[in-house]
C-alpha positions in Angstrom: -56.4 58.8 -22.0 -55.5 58.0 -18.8 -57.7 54.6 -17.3 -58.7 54.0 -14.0 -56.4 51.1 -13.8 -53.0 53.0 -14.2 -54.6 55.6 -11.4 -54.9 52.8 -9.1 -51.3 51.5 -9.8 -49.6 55.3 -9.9 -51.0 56.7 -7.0 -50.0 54.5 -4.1 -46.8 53.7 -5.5 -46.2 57.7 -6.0 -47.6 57.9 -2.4 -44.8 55.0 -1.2 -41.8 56.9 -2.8 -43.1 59.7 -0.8 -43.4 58.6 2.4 -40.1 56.6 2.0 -38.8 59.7 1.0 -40.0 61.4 4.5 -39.3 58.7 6.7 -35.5 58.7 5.7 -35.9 62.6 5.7 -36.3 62.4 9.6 -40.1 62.9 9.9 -41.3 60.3 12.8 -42.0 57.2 12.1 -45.0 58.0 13.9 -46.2 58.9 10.3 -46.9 54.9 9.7 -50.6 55.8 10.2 -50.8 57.2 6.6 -49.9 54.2 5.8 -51.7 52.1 7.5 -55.1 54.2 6.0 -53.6 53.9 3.0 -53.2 49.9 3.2 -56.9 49.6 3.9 -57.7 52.2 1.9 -56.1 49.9 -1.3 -57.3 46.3 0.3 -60.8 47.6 -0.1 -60.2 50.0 -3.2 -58.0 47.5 -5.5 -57.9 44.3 -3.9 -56.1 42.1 -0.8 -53.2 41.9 -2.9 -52.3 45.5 -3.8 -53.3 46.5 0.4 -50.7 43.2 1.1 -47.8 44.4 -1.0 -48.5 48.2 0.1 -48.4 47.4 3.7 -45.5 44.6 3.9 -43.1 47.0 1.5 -44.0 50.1 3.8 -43.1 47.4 6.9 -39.6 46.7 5.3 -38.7 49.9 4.7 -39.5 51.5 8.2 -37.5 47.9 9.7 -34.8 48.3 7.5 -35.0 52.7 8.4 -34.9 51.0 12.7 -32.1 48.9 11.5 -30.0 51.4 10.0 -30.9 53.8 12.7 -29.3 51.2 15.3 -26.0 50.9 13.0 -25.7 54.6 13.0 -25.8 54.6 9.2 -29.2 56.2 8.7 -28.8 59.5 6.5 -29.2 62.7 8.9 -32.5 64.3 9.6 -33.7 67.0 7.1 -36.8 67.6 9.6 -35.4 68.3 12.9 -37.9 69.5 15.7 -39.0 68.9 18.8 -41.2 66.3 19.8 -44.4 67.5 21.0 -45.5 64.8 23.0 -43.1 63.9 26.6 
């Protein structure tokens, strides 16, 4: 039987792989809102801890994403399109 606790540990770190997975992919980072609501969404859900370590790994990755962008050694966009906003 599955328990509420392994839920509240699969789901976001399911829900991190995924939006890793898009944000090297080529989706905008503008997508960092999802995870922002998803930060709160664990701080008041879980606990201050679980929001913390959510957040800050998300932060590292899209730094590290701006970093490797800069070094033109970020993996190719999947998603291309055009921005809809000028």
């Amino acid at each position: 039987m599955v328990s509420l606790k392994n839920t509240c540990a699969g789901f976001p770190a399911s829900f991190f792989l995924l939006l890793v997975f898009l944000l090297f992919a080529g989706l905008p980072p503008v997508t960092a809102v999802t995870a922002l609501a998803m930060t709160v969404m664990l701080t008041v859900v879980v606990n201050a801890r679980a929001g913390w370590l959510f957040g800050a790994g998300y932060l590292l990755v899209w730094l590290s994403y701006i970093v490797l962008s800069a070094l033109q050694l970020a993996p190719a966009p999947y998603f291309t399109g055009s921005v809809l906003t000028s």
